[in-house]
C-alpha positions in Angstrom: -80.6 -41.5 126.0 -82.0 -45.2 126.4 -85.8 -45.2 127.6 -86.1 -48.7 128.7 -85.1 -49.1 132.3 -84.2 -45.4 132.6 -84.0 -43.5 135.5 -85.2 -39.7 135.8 -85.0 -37.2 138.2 -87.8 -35.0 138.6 -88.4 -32.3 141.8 -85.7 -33.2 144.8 -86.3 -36.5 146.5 -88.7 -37.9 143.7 -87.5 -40.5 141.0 -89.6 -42.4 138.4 -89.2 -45.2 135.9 -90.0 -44.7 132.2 -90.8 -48.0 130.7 -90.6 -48.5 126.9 -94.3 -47.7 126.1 -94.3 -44.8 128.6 -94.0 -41.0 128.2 -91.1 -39.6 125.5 -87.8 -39.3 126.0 -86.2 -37.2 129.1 -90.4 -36.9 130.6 -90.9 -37.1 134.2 -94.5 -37.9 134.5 -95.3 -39.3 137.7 -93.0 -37.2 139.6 -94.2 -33.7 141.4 -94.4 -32.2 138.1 -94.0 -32.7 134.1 -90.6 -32.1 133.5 -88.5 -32.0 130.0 -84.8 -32.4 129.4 -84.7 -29.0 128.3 -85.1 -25.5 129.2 -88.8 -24.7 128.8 -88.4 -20.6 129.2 -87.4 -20.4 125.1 -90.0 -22.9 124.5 -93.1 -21.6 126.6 -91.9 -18.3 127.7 -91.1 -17.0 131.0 -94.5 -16.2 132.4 -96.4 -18.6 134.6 -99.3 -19.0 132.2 -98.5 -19.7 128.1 -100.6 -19.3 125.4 -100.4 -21.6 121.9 -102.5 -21.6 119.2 -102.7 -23.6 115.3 -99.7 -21.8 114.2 -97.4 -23.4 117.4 -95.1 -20.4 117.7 -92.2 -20.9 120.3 -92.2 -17.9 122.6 -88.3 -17.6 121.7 -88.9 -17.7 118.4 -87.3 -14.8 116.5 -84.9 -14.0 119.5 -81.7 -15.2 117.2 -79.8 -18.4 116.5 -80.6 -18.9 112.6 -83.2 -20.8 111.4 -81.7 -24.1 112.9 -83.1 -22.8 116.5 -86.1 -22.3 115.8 -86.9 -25.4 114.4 -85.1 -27.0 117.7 -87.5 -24.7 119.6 -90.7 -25.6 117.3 -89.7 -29.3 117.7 -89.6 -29.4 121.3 -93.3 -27.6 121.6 -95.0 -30.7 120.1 -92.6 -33.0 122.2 -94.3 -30.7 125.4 -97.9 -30.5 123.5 -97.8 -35.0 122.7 -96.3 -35.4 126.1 -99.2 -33.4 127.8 -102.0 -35.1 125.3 -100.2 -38.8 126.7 -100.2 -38.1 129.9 -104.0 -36.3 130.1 -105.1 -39.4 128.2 -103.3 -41.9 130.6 -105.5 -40.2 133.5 -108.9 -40.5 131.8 -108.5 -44.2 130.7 -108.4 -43.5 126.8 -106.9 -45.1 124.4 -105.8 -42.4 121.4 -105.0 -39.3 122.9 -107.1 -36.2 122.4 -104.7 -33.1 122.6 -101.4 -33.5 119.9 -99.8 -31.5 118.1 -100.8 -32.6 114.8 -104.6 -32.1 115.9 -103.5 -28.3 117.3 -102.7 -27.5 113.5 -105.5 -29.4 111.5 -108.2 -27.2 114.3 -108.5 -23.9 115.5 -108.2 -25.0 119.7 -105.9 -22.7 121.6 -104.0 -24.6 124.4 -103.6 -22.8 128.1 -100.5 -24.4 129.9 -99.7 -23.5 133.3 -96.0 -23.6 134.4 -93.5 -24.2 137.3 -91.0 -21.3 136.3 -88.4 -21.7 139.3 -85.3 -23.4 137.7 -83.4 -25.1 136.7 -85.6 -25.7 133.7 -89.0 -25.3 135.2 -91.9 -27.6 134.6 -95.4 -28.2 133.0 -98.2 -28.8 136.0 -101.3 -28.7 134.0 -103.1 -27.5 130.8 -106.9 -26.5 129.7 -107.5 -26.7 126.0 -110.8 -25.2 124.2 -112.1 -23.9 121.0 -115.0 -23.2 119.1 -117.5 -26.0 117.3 -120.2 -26.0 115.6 -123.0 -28.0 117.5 -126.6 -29.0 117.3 -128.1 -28.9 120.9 -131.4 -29.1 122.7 -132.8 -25.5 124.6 -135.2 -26.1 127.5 -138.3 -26.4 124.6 -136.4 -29.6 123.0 -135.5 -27.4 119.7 -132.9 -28.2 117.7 -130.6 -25.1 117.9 -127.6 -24.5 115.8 -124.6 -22.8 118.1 -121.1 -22.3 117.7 -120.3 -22.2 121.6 -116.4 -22.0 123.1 -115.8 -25.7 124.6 -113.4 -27.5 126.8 -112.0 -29.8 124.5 -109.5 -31.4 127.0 -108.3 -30.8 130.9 -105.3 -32.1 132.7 -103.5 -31.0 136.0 -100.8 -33.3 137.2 -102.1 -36.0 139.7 -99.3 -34.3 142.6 -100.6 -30.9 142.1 -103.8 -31.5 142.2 -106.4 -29.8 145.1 -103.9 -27.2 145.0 -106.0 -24.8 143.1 -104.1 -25.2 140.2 -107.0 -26.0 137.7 -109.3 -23.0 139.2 -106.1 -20.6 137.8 -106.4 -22.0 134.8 -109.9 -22.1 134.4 -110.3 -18.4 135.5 -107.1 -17.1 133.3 -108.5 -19.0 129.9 -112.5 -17.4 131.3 -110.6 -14.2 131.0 -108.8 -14.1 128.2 -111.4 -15.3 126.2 -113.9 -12.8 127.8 -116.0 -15.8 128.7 -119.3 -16.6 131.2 -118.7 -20.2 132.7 -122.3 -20.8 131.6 -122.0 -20.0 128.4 -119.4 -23.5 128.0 -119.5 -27.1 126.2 -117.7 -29.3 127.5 -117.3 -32.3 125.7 -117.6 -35.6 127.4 -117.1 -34.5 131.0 -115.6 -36.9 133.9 -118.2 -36.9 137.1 -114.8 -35.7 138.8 -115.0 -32.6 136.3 -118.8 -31.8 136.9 -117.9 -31.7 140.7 -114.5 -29.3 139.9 -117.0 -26.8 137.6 -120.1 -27.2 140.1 -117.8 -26.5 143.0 -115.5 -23.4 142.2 -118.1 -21.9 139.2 -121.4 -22.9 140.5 -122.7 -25.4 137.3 -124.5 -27.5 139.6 -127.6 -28.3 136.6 -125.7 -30.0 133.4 -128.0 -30.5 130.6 -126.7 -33.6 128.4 -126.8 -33.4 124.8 -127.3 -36.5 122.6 -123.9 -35.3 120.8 -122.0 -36.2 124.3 -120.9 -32.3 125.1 -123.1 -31.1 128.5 -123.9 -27.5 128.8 -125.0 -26.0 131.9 -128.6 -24.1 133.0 -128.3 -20.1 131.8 -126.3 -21.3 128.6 -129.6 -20.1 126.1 -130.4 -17.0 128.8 -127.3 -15.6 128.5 -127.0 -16.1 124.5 -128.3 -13.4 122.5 -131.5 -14.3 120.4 -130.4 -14.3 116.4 -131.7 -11.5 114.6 -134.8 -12.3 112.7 -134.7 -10.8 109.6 -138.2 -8.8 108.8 -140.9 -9.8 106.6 -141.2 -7.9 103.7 -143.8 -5.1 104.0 -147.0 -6.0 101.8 -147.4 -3.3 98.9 -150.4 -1.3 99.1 -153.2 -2.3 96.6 -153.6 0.3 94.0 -156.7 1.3 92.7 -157.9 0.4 89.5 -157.5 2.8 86.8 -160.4 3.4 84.6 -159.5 2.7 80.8 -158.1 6.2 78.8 -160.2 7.7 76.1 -157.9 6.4 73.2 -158.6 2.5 74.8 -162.2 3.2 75.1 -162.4 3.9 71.1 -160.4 1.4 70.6 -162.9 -1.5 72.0 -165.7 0.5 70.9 -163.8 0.4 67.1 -163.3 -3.4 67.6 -166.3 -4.7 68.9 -167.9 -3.2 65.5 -168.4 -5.7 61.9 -165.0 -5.8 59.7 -165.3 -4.2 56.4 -167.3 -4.4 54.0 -170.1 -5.7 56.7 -170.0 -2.5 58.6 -170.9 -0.4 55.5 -174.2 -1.9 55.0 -175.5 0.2 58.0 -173.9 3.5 56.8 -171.1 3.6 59.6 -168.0 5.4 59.2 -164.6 3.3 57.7 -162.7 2.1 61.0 -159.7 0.5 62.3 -156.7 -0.9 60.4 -158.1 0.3 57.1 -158.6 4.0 57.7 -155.5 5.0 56.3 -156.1 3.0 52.7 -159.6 3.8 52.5 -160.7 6.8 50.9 -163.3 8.6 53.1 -166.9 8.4 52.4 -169.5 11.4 51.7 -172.7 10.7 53.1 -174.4 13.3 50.9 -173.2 11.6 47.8 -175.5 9.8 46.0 -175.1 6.3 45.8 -174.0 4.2 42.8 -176.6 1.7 41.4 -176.9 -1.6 42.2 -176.0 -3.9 39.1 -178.6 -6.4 37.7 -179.2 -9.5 39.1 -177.4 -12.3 36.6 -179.0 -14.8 35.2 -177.7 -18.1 33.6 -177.4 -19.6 30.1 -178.3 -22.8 28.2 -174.9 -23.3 28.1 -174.4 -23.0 31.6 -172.5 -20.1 31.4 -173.3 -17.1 33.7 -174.4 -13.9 31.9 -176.1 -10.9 31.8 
């Protein structure tokens, strides 16, 4: 079907026009509602709230047709998912889209959509997208504190259901599916229209910017369980000093005495290395005599 100069019928008694740089094909975005040229039950499910995570699984998938439906079911989720990302980013005044399908696979964000299930095919009237990042933020000292907190990564309800509660359902249903504190949220880059929707239905009335552009809220570090600090190791206790053995007592004693021969000039037993090769002396033996003193020649040779 043609976009440019296209006519689409949204809710009864509503029409908009697409123009050529507008929302994808078959979209009604301006209407009462977000509505697709196809039936969004096998694509989102029949519930009023659905679910979708990295993997983008169609809640009809596996409910028959071959492999040829399910990629027709896979394809239009990311023509929902882009269509939702457009027309959130429209609304905020940016220029590249945050929410996409390509970005759901290359993160782990899960996307909360909230539904119009009454037919014929039922319509999209909002979403809430979050996940968890690693971030570097300031606690009330001014400390650096590494955190991987859940954040809201992107929120959008559709400018004719809005002040219809709409966003508080989705808020509360994601809070408690994810088991969640609303104090214990980033939210990255938040409209002054979003501070007054979180201050008003959840009571965050004290935002704390961060230099990184998220804003958490007062009671996000109270309610955050301290890391474990991992103990010091205990100090061993000083043992007392052994006094040297026997055997190492003869053994200084035996070294700090002359090496042979000087140490049989005083009469002392043979000791150390040269016990074994020694043959042991008798002092009771007499001892040999001492020979002459010698004397030398004419001829300068030494004799006798």
């Amino acid at each position: 079907m043609p976009l440019r100069g296209a006519w689409l019928r949204c809710r009864p008694g509503a029409a908009v026009a697409v123009a050529a740089a507008g929302p994808g094909p078959g979209l009604g975005a301006q209407g009462s509602a977000m509505e697709f040229p196809f039936d969004l039950a096998p694509v989102l499910g029949p519930e009023r709230f659905c679910v979708v995570d990295q993997h983008l699984r169609p809640a009809g998938r596996g409910g028959g047709g071959g492999a040829e439906r399910e990629q027709q079911l896979e394809q239009r989720l990311r023509t929902v998912i882009d269509e939702l990302g457009k027309a959130s980013a429209k609304a905020q005044g940016l220029s590249t889209p945050v929410t996409s399908a390509a970005r759901m696979e290359s993160n782990r964000h899960v996307l909360y959509m909230l539904r119009d299930t009454r037919p014929p095919r039922g319509a999209v009237l909002g979403f809430l997208k979050v996940g968890y990042k690693k971030l570097f933020l300031l606690d009330q000292d001014g400390s650096h504190v590494e955190v991987e907190p859940l954040c809201v990564l992107d929120f959008y309800v559709h400018e004719s259901q809005q002040r219809r509660g709409l966003g508080r359902e989705l808020f509360r249903e994601m809070l408690q599916r994810e088991r969640m504190a609303p104090q214990r949220l980033a939210v990255d880059r938040p409209s002054p229209k979003l501070l007054g929707f979180l201050d008003k239905h959840f009571g965050l009335c004290r935002p704390i910017p961060q230099v990184n552009n998220f804003v958490i809220f007062e009671g996000f570090f109270s309610t955050r369980t301290a890391p474990a600090r991992r103990p010091f190791p205990r100090p061993r206790p000083e043992e007392p000093i052994k006094p040297y053995s026997l055997s190492e007592r003869d053994f200084l004693r035996e070294e700090l005495e002359p090496p042979w021969p000087f140490n049989l000039s005083r009469g002392s037993p043979v000791r150390g290395s040269l016990r074994p090769f020694l043959p042991r002396r008798d002092p009771t033996a007499p001892t040999a005599p001492e020979p002459p003193p010698r004397r030398a020649s004419s001829l300068g040779r030494v004799g006798r």
